[in-house]
C-alpha positions as a Markdown table, in Angstrom:
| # | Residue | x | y | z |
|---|---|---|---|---|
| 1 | Unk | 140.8 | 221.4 | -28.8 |
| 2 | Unk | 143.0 | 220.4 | -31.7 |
| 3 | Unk | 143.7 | 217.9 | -33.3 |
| 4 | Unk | 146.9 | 216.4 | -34.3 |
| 5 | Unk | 147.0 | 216.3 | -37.9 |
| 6 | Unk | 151.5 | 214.9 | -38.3 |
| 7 | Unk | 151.4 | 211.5 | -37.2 |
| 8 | Unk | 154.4 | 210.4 | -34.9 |
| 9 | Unk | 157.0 | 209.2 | -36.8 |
| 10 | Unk | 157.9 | 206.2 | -34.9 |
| 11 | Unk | 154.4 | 205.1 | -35.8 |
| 12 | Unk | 153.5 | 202.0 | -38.3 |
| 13 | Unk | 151.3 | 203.3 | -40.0 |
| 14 | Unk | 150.2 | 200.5 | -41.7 |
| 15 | Unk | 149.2 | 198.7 | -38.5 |
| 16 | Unk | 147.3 | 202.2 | -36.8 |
| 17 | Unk | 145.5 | 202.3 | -39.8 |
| 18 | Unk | 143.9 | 198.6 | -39.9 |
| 19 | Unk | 143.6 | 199.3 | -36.1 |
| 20 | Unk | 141.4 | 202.4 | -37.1 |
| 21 | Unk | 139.7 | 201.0 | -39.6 |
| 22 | Unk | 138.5 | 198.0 | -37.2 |
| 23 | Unk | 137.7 | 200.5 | -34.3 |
| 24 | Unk | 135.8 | 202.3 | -36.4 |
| 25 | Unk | 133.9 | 200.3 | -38.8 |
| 26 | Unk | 135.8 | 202.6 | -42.1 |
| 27 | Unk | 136.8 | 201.1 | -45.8 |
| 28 | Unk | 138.9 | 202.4 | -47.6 |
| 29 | Unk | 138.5 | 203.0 | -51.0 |
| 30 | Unk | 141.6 | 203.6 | -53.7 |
| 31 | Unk | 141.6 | 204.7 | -57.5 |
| 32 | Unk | 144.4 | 203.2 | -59.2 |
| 33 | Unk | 146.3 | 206.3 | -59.5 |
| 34 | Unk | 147.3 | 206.4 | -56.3 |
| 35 | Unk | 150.3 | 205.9 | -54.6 |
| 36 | Unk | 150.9 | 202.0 | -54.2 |
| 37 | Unk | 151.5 | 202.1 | -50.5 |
| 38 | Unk | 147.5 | 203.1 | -50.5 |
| 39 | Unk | 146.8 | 200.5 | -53.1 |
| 40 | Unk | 148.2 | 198.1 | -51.0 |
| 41 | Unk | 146.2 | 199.2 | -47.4 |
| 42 | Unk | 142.9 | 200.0 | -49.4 |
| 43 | Unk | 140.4 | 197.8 | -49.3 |
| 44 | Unk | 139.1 | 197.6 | -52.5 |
| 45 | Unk | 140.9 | 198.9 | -55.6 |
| 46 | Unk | 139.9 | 199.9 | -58.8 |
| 47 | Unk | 138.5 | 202.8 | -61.4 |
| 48 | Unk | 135.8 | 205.7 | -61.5 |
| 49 | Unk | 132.3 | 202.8 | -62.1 |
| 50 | Unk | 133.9 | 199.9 | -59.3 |
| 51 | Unk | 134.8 | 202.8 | -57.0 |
| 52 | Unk | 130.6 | 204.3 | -57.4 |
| 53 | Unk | 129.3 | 200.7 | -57.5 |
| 54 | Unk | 131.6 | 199.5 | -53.9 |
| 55 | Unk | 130.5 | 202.9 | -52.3 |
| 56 | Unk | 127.0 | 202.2 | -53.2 |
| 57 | Unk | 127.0 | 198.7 | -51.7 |
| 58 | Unk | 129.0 | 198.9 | -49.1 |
| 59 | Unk | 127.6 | 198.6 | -45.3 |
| 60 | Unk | 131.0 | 200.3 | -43.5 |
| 61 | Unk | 129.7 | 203.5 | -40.9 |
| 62 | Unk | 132.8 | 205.7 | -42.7 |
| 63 | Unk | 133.9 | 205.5 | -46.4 |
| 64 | Unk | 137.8 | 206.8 | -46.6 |
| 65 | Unk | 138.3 | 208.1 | -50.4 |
| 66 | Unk | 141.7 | 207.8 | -51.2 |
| 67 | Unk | 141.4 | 209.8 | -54.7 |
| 68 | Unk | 140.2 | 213.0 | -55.8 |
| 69 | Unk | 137.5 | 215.4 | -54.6 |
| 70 | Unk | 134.9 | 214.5 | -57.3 |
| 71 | Unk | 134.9 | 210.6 | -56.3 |
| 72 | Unk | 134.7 | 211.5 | -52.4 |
| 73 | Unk | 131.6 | 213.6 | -53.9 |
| 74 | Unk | 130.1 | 210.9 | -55.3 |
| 75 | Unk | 130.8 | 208.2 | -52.7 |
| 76 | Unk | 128.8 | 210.8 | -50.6 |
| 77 | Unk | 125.7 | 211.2 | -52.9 |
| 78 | Unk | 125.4 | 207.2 | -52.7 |
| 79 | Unk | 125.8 | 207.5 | -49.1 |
| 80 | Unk | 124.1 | 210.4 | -47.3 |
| 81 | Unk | 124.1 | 209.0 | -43.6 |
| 82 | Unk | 127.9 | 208.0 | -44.1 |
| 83 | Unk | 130.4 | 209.6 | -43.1 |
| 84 | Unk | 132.6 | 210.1 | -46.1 |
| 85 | Unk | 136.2 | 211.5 | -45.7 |
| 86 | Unk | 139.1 | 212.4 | -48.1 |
| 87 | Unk | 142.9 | 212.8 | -47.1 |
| 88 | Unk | 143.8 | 216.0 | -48.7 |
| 89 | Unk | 140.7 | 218.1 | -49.6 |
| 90 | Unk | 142.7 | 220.2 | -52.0 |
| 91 | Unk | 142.7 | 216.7 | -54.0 |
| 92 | Unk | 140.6 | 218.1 | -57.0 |
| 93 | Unk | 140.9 | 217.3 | -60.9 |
| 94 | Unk | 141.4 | 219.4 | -63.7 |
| 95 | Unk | 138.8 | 217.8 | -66.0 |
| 96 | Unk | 136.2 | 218.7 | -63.4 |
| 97 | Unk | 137.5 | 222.0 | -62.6 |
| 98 | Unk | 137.3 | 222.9 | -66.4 |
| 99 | Unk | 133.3 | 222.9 | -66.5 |
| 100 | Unk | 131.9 | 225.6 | -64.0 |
| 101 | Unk | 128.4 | 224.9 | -63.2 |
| 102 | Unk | 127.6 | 228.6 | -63.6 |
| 103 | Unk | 129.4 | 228.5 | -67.4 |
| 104 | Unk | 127.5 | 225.1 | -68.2 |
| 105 | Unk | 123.9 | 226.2 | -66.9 |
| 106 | Unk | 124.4 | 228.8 | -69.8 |
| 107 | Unk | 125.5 | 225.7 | -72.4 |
| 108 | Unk | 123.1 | 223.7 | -70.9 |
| 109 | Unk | 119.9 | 226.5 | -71.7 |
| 110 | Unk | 121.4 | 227.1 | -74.9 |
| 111 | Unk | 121.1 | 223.7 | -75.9 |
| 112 | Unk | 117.4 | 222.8 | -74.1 |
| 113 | Unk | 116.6 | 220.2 | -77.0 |
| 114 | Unk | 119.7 | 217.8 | -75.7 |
| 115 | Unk | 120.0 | 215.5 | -72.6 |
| 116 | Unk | 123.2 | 215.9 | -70.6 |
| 117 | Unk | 125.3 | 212.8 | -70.5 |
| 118 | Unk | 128.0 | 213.6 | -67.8 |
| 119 | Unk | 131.4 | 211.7 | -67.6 |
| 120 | Unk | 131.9 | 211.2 | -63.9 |
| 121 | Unk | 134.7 | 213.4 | -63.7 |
| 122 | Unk | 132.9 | 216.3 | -62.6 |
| 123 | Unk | 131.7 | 218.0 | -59.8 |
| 124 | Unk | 128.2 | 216.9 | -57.8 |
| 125 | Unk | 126.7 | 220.6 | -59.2 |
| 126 | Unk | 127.4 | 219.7 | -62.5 |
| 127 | Unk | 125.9 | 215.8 | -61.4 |
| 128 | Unk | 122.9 | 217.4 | -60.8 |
| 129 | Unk | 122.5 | 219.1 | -64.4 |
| 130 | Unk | 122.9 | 215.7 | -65.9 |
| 131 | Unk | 120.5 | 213.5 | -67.3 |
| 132 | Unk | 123.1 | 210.3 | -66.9 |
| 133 | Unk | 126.5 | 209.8 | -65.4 |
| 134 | Unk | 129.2 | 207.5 | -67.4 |
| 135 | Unk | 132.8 | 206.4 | -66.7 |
| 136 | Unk | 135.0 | 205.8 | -69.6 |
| 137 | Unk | 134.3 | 201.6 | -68.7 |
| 138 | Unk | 130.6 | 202.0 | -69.9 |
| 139 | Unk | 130.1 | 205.6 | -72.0 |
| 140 | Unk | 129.6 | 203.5 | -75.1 |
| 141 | Unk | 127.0 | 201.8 | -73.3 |
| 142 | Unk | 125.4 | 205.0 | -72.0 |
| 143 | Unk | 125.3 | 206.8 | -75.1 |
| 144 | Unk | 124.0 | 203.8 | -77.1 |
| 145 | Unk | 120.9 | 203.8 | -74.3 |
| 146 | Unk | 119.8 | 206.5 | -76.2 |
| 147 | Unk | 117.9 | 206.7 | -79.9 |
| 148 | Unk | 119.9 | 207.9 | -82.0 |
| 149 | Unk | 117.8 | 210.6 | -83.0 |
| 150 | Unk | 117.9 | 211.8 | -79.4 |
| 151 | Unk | 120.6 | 214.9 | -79.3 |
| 152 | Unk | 123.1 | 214.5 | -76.6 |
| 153 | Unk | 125.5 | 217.0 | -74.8 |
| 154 | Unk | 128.3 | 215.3 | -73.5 |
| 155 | Unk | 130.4 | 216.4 | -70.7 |
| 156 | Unk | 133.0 | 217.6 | -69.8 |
| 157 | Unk | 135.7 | 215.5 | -71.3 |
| 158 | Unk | 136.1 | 216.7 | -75.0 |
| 159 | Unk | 138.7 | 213.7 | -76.2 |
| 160 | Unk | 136.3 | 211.3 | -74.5 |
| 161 | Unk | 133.5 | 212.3 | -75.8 |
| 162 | Unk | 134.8 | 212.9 | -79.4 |
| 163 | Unk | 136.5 | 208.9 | -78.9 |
| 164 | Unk | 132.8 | 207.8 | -78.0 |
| 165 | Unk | 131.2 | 210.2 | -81.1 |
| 166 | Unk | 133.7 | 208.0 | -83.2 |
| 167 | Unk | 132.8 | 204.5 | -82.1 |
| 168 | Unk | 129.3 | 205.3 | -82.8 |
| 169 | Unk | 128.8 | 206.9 | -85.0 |
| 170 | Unk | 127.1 | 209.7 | -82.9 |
| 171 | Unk | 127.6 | 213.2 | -83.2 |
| 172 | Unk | 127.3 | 214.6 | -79.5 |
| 173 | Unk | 127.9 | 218.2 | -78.7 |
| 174 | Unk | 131.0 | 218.3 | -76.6 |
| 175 | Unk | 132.0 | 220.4 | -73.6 |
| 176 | Unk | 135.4 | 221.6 | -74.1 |
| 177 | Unk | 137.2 | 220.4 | -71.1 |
| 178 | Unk | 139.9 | 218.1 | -70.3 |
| 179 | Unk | 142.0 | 216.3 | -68.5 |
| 180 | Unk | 145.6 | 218.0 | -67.9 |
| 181 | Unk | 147.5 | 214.4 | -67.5 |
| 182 | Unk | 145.9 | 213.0 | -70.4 |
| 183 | Unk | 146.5 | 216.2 | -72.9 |
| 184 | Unk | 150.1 | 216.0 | -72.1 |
| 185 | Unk | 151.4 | 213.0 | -73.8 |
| 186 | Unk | 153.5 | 213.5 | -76.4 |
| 187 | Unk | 153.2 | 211.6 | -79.9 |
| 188 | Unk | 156.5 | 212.2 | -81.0 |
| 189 | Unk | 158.1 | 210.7 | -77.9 |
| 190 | Unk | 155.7 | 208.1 | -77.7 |
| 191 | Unk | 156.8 | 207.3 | -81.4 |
| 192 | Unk | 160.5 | 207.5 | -80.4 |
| 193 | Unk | 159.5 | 204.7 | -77.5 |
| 194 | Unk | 157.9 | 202.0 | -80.3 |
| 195 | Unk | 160.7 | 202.3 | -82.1 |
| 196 | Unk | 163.4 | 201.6 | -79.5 |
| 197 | Unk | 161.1 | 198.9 | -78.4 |
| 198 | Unk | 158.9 | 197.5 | -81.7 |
| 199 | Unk | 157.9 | 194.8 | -79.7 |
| 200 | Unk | 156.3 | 196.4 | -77.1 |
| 201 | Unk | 152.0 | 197.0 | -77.4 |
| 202 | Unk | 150.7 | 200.7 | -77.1 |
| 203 | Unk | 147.7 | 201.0 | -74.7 |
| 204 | Unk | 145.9 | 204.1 | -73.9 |
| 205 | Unk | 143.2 | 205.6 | -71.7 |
| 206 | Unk | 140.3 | 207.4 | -74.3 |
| 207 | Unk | 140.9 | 210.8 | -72.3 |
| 208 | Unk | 143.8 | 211.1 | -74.3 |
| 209 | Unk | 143.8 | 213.6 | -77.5 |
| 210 | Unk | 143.0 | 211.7 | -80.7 |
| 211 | Unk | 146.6 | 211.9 | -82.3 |
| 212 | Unk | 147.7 | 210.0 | -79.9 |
| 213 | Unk | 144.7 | 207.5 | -79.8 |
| 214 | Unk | 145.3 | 207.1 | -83.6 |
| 215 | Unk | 148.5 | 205.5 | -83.1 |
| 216 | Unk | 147.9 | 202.9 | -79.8 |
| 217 | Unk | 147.5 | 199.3 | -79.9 |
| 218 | Unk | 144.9 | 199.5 | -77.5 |
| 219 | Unk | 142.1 | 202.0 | -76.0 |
| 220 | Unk | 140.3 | 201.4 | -72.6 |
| 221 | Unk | 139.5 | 202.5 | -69.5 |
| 222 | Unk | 141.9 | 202.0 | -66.5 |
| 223 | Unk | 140.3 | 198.8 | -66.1 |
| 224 | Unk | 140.2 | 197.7 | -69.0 |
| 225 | Unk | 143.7 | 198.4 | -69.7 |
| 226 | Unk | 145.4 | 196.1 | -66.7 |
| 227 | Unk | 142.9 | 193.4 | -67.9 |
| 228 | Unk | 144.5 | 193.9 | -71.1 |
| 229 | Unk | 147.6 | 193.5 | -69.6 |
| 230 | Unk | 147.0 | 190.3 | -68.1 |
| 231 | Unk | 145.3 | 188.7 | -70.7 |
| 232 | Unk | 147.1 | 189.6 | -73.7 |
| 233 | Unk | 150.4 | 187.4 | -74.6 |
| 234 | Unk | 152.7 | 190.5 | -74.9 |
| 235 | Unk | 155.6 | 190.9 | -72.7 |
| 236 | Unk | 156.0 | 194.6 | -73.0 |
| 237 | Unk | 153.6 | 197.4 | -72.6 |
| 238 | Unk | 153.9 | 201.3 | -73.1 |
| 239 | Unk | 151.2 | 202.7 | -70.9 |
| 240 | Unk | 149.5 | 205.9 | -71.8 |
| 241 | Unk | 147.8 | 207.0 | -69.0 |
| 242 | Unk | 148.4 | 208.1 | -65.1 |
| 243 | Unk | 151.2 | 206.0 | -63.8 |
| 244 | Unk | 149.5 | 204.7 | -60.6 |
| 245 | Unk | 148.1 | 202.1 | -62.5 |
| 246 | Unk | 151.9 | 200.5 | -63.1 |
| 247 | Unk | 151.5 | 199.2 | -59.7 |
| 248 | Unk | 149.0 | 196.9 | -60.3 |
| 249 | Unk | 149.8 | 195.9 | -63.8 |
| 250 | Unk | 153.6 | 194.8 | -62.0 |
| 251 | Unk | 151.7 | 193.2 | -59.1 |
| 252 | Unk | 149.3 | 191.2 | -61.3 |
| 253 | Unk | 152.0 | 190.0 | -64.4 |
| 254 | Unk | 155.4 | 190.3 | -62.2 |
| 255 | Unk | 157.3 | 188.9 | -65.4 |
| 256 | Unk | 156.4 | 191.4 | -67.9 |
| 257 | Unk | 157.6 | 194.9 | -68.5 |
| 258 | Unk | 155.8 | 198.5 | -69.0 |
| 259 | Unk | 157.5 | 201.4 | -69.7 |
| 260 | Unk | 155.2 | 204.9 | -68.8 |
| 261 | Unk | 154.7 | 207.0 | -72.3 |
| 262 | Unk | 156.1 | 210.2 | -71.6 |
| 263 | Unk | 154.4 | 213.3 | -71.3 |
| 264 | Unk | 155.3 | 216.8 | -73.3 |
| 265 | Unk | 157.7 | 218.3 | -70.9 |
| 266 | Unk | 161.3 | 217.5 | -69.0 |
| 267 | Unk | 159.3 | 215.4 | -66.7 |
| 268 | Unk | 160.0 | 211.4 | -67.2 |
| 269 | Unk | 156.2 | 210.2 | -66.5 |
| 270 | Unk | 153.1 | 211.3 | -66.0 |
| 271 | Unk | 151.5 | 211.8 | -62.2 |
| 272 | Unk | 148.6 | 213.3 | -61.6 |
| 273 | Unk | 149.3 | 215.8 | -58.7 |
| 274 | Unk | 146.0 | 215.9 | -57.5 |
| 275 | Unk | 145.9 | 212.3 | -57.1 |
| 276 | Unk | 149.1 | 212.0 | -55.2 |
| 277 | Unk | 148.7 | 214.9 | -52.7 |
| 278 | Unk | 147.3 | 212.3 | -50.8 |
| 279 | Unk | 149.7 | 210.6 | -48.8 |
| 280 | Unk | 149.6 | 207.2 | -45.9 |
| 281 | Unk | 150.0 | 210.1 | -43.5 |
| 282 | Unk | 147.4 | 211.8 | -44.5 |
| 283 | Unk | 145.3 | 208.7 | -44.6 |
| 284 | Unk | 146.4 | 208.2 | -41.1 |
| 285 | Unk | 145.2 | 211.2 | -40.3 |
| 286 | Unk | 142.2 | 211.8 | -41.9 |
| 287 | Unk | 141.0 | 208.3 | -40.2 |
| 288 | Unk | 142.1 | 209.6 | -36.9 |
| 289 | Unk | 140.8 | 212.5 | -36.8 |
| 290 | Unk | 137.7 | 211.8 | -39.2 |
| 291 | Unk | 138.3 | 214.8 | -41.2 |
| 292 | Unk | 138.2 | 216.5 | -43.7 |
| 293 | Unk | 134.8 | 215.4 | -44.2 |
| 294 | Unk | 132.7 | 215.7 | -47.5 |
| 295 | Unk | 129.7 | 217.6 | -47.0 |
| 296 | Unk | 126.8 | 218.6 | -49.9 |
| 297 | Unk | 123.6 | 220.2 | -49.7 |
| 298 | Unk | 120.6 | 217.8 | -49.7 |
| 299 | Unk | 118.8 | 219.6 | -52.8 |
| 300 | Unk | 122.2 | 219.5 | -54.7 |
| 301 | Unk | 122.6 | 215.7 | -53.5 |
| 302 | Unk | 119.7 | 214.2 | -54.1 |
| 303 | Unk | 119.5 | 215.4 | -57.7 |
| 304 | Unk | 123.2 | 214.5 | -58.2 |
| 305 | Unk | 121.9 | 210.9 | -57.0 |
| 306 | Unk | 119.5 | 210.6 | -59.5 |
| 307 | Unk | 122.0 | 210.9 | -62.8 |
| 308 | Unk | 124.3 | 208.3 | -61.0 |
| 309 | Unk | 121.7 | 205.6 | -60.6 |
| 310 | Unk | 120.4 | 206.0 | -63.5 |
| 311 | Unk | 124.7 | 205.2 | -64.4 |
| 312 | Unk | 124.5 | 201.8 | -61.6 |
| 313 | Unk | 121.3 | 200.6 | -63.4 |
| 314 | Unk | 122.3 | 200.8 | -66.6 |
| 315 | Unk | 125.7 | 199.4 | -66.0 |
């Protein structure tokens, strides 16, 4: 038997998916990057540690991920007797693609004398090599958890980790990955920006590269950064970071204006395409259909788990 995967088109889907979700005893869970119709049917919004710690507690039967493959991944190491589904499986992330378990095993035994502190943009294999999880909201915080005597391999994000080496004064060995959104800002047209608007505030995410972390007015993590927003007396922002997040920084301070930093290329912002591959129809779908469904072996699982609790305890 199939399954119909193209909703009708006469369909609001907006109403068949609170119907679904009701019937069926789902949440829905959103990073800010994604597309705002999904912010606005999700029901909870928010970054990479809010996402782990709502998924952890929460007591729905199935766990909808609207974001990218590694957050589904971890939503189903928290949750082994949920079901947990993600709109488009081919939703993955660059940062996690650019450590291979097979390449960091070899790192990893290189280095025996370090603990592995993993940024939770990674994959549930590489999870399970870690020591410790962090997000970008409490890697400070993780790190610092540790004497400083203790040597530390941080993955896989290089410009996080080399961010966090500089606020503490630490001198971690860093995985060279990254994340391809993050890489591509441009300083010069950032520059050009500040200058046709001087009175505007620079904020940026800490994945981005350290020229252009030298120059912001502000470093945080998604969350961090629409707090800023909200709280700080400026009326004009330049955000360096995925653009989903514009949603709710318009949504929450309707009066004030933020202009996306543009990336290195013709393009005139910067979208993560795995992030927006998934769609509300695809949503639809998925809830209808109850695939595609995250699956991960037990042994693989349960030591993932481990790193990422150690994360929700400390945090």
């Amino acid at each position: 038997m199939t399954t119909n995967l193209i909703p009708d088109i006469d369909l609001d889907l907006f109403s068949e998916i609170t119907r679904l979700k009701k019937e069926k005893n789902a949440i829905i869970l959103a990073h800010y990057y994604q597309n705002s119709d999904i912010q606005d049917i999700a029901d909870f919004i928010g970054d990479s540690l809010q996402l782990s710690q709502e998924a952890e507690k929460t007591n729905a039967d199935i766990i909808v991920f609207a974001g990218v493959h590694f957050m589904a991944e971890t939503a189903k190491i928290l949750n082994p007797n949920k079901k947990v589904l993600i709109p488009d499986l081919k939703a993955g992330c660059s940062l996690s693609d650019s450590c291979p378990p097979e390449s960091f095993i070899e790192f990893k035994n290189q280095h025996n004398d370090h603990i592995v502190i993993s940024y939770i943009n990674c994959s549930a294999e590489i999870k399970a090599l870690s020591d410790v999880i962090c997000t970008s909201s409490n890697a400070k915080k993780i790190v610092e958890s540790f004497p400083i005597e203790q040597k530390i391999i941080f993955a896989p994000d290089k410009n996080l980790g080399a961010y966090i080496n500089k606020i503490t004064g630490r001198e971690m060995l860093l995985w060279n990955g990254s994340c391809m959104v993050h890489e591509l800002f441009s300083k010069n047209k950032l520059e050009n920006i500040k200058r046709n608007h001087p009175d505007a505030l620079i904020i940026a995410h800490p994945e981005c590269e350290d020229q252009i972390l030298k120059i912001v007015d502000y470093i945080g993590s998604t969350t961090s950064l629409l707090n800023f927003t909200v709280n700080n007396q400026a009326n004009k922002f330049i955000v360096v970071t995925e653009t989903g997040i514009l949603h709710q920084m318009q949504k929450k301070s309707p009066n004030k204006i933020f202009i996306p930093a543009p990336p290195d290329n013709s393009c005139a912002c910067n979208d993560c395409p795995h992030m927006k591959r998934n769609t509300l129809e695809k949503l639809y779908s998925c809830l209808l259909n109850e695939l595609p469904e995250i699956v991960i072996p037990e042994l693989t699982r349960a030591k993932a788990y481990l790193s990422i609790k150690k994360m929700l305890d400390l945090s």
